[in-house]
Backbone as CSV, one residue per row, in Angstrom:
resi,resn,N_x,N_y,N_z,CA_x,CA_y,CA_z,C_x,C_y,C_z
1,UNK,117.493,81.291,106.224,116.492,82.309,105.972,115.191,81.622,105.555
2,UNK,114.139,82.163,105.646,112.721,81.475,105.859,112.578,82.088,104.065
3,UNK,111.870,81.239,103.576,111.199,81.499,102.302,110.537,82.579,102.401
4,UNK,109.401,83.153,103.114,108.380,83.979,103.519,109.154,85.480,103.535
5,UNK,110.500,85.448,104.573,111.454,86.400,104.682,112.103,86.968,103.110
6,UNK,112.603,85.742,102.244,113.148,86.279,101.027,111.759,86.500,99.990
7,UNK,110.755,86.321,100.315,110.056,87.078,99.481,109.247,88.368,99.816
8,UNK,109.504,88.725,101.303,109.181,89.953,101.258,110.191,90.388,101.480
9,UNK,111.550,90.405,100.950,112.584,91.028,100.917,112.729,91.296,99.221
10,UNK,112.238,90.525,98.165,112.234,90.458,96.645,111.362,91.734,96.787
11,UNK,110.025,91.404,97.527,109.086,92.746,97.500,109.410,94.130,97.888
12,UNK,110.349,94.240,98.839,110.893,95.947,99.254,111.313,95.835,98.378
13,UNK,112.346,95.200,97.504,113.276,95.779,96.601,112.778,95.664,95.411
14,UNK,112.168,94.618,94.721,111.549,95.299,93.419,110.174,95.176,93.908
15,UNK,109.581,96.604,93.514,108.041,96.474,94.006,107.305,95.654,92.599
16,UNK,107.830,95.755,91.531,106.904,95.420,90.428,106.613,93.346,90.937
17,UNK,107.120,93.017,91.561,107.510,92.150,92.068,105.860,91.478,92.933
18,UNK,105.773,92.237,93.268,104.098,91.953,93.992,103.136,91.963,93.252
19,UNK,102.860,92.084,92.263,101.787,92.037,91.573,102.022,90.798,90.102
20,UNK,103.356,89.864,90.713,103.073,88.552,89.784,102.361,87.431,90.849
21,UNK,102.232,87.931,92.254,101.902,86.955,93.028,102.720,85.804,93.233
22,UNK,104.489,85.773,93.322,104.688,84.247,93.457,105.079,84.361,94.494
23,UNK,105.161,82.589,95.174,105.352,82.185,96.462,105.975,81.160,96.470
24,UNK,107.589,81.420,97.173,108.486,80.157,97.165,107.719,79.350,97.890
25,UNK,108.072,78.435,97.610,106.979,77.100,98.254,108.254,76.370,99.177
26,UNK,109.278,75.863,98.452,110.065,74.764,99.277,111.644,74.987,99.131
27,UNK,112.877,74.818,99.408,114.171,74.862,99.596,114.988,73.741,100.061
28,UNK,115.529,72.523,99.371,115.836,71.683,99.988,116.911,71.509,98.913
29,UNK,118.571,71.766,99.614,119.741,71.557,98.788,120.120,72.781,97.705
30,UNK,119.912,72.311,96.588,119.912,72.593,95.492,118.977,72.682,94.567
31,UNK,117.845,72.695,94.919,116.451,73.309,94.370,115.630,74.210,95.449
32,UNK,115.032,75.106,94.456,114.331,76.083,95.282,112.701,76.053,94.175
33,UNK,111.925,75.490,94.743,110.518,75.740,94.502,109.348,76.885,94.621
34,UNK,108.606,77.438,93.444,107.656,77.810,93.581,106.356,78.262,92.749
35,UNK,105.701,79.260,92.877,104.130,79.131,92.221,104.421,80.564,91.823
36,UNK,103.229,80.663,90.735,102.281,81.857,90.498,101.052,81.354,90.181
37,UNK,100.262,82.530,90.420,99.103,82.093,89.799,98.786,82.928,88.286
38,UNK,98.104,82.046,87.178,98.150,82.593,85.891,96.777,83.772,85.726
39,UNK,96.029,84.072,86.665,95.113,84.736,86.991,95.885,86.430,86.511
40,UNK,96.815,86.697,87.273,97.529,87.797,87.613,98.516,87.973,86.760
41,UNK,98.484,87.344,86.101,99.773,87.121,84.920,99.632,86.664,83.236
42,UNK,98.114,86.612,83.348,96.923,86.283,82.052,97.962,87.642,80.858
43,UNK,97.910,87.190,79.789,97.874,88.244,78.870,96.724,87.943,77.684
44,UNK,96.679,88.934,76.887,95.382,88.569,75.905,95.208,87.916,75.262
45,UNK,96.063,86.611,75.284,95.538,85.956,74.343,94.856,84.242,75.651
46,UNK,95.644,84.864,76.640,94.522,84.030,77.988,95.490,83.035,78.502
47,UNK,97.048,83.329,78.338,98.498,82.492,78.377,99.272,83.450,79.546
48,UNK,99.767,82.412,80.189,100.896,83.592,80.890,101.694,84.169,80.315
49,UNK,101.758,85.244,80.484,102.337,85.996,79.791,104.229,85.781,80.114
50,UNK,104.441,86.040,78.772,105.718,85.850,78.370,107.091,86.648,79.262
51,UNK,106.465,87.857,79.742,107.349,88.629,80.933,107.130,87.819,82.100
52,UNK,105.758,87.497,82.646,105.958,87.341,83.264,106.602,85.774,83.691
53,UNK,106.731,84.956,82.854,107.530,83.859,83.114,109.127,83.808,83.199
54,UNK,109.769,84.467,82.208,111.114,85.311,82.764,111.349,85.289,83.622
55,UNK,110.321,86.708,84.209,110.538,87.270,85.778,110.624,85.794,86.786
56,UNK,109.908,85.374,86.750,109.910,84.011,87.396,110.590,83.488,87.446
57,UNK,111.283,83.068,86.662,112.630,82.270,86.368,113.261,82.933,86.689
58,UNK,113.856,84.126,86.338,114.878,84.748,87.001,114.692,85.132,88.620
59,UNK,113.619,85.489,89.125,113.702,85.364,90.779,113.858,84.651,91.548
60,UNK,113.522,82.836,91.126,113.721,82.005,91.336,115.247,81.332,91.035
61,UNK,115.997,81.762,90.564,117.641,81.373,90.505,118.400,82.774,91.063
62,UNK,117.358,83.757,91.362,118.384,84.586,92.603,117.895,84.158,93.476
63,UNK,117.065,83.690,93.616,116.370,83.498,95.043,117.625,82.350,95.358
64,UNK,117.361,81.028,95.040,118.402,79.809,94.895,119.835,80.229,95.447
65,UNK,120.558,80.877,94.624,121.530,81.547,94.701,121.918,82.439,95.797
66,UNK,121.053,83.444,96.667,120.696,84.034,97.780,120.946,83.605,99.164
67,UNK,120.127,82.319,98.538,119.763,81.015,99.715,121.011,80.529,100.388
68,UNK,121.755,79.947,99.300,123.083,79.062,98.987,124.405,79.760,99.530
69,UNK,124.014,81.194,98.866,125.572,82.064,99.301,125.383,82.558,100.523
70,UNK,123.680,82.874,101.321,123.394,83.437,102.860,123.831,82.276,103.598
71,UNK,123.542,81.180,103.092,123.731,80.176,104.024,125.568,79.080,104.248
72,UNK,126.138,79.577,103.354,127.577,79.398,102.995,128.268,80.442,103.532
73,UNK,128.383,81.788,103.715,128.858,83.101,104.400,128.116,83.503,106.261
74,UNK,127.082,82.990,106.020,126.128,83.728,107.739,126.118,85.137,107.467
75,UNK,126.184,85.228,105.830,126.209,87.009,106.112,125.369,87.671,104.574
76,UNK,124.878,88.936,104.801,124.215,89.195,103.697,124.881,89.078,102.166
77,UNK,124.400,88.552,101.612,124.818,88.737,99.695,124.360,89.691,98.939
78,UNK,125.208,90.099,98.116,124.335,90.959,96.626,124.111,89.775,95.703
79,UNK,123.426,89.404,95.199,123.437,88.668,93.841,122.683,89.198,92.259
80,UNK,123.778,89.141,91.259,122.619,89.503,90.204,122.901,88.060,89.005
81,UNK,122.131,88.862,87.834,122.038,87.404,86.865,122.892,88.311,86.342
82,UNK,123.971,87.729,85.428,125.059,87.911,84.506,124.538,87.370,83.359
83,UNK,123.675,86.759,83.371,123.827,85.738,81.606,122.154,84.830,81.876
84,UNK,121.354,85.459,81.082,120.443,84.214,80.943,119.781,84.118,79.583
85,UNK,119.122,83.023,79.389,118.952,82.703,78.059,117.277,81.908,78.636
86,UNK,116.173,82.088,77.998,114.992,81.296,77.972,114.161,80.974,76.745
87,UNK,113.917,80.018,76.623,113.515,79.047,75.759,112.133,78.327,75.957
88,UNK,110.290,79.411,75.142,109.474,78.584,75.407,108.426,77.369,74.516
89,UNK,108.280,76.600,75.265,108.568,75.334,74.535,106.768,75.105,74.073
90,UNK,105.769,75.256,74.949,104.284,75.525,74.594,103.603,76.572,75.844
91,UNK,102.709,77.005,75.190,101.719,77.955,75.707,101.614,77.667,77.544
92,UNK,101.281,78.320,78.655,100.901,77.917,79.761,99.679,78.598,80.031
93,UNK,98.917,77.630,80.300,97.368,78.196,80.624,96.881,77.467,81.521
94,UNK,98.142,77.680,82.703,97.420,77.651,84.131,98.544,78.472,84.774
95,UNK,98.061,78.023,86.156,98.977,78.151,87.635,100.525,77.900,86.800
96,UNK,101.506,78.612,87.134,102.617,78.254,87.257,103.782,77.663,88.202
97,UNK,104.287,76.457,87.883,105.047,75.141,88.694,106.359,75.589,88.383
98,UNK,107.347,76.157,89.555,108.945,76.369,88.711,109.235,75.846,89.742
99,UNK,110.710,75.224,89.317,111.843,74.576,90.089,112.778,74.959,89.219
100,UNK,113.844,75.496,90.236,115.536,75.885,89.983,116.296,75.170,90.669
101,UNK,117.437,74.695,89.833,118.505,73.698,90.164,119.847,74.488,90.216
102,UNK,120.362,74.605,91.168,121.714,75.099,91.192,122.780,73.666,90.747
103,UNK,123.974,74.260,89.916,125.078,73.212,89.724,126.021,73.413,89.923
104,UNK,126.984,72.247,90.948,128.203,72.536,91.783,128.095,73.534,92.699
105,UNK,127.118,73.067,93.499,126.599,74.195,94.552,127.719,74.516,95.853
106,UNK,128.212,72.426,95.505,129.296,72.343,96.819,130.697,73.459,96.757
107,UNK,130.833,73.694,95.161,132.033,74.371,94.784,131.313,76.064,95.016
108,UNK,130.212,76.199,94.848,130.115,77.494,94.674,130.149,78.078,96.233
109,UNK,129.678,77.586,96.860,129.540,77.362,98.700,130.980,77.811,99.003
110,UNK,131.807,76.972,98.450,133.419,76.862,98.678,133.909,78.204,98.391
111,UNK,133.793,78.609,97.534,134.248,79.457,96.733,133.729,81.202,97.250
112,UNK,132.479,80.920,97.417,132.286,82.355,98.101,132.585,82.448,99.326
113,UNK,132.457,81.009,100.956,133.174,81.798,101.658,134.542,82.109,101.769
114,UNK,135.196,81.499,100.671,136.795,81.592,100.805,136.842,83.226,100.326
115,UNK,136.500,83.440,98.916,136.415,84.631,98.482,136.018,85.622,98.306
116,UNK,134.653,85.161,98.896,133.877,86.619,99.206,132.927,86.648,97.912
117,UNK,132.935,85.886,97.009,132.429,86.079,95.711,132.753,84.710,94.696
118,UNK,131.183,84.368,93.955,131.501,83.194,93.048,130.540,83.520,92.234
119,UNK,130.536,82.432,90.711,129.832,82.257,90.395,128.254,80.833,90.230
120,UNK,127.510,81.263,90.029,126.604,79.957,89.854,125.451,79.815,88.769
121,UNK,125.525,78.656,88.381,124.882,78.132,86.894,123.500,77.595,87.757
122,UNK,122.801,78.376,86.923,121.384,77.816,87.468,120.185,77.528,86.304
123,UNK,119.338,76.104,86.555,118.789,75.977,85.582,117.288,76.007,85.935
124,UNK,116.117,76.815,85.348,114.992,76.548,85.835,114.096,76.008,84.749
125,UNK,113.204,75.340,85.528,111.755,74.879,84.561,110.238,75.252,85.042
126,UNK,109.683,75.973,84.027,108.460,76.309,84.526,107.463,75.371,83.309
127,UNK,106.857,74.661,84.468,105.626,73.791,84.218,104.304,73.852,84.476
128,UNK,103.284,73.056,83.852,101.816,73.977,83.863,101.264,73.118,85.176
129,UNK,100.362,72.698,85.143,99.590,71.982,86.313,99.234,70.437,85.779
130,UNK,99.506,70.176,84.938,99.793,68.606,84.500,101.274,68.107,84.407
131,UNK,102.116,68.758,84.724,103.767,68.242,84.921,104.529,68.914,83.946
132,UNK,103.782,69.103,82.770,104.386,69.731,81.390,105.202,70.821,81.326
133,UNK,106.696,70.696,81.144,107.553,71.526,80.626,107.310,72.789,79.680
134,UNK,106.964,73.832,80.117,106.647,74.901,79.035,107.359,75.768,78.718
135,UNK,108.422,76.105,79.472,109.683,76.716,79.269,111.127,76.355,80.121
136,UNK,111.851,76.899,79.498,113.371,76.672,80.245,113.948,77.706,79.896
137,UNK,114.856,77.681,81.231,115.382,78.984,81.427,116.652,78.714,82.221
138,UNK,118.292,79.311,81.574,119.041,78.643,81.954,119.931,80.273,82.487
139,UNK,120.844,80.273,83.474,121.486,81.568,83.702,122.628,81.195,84.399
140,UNK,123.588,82.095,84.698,124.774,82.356,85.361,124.453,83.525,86.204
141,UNK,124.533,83.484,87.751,124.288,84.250,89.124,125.847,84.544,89.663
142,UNK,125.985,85.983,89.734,127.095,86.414,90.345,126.616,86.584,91.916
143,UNK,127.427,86.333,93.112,126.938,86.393,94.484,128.333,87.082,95.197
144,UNK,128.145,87.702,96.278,129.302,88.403,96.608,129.041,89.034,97.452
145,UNK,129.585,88.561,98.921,129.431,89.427,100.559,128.895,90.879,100.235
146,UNK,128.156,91.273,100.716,127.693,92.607,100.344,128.758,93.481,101.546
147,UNK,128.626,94.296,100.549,129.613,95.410,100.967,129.120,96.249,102.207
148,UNK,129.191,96.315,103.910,129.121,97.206,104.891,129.359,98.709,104.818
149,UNK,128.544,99.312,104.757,128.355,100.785,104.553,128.724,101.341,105.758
């Protein structure tokens, strides 16, 4: 699936979703890359705002997760987050830099097409525009053949 495709597929389904502006950038393995811009995501004190870095993190380890289980099955997934926890570490006052790491991707691959359903541990980091770590954000992604109506 094309990056471009799963984000205007994030957009039919959550509309609030378009108005953080992000754009997967890259997909290779077990990381899934991408941006916002802090323009659109400013809160008052002139920082990205604290929702909206969440949101980020969390679209970005379904997205990951999406990727991993569409491309392990050849067939559509549901995926949601079961468990996340985020942790921010200093202010971001720029553009936002995230990368999500899936772990034991080979087992999770395994596991959903055998069963139709797995779980996956995903870890993200959103960084400012000098490399800097400004938050972390760690979750557990349930994935599972979507059900034919």
């Amino acid at each position: 699936m094309a990056l471009t495709e799963l984000t205007q597929r994030i957009h039919a389904h959550i509309p609030i979703t378009q108005h953080i502006g992000f754009e997967f950038i890259e997909w290779d393995a077990d990381l899934l890359t991408a941006t916002a811009p802090l323009q659109a995501n400013r809160n008052d004190k002139g920082s990205f705002f604290a929702g909206s870095q969440v949101t980020l993190c969390t679209l970005a380890g379904w997205g990951l997760t999406t990727l991993l289980a569409e491309q392990a099955t050849e067939e559509p997934v549901d995926v949601v987050a079961v468990n996340s926890d985020i942790h921010y570490q200093i202010p971001l006052f720029s553009d936002a830099q995230v990368a999500a790491l899936g772990f034991n991707t080979t087992l999770f691959a395994k596991r959903i097409k055998r069963r139709g359903k797995a779980k996956l541990r995903v870890e993200v980091q959103l960084l400012n525009q000098a490399g800097e770590v400004t938050s972390l954000f760690s979750a557990i992604y349930y994935a599972r053949v979507a059900r034919k109506l």
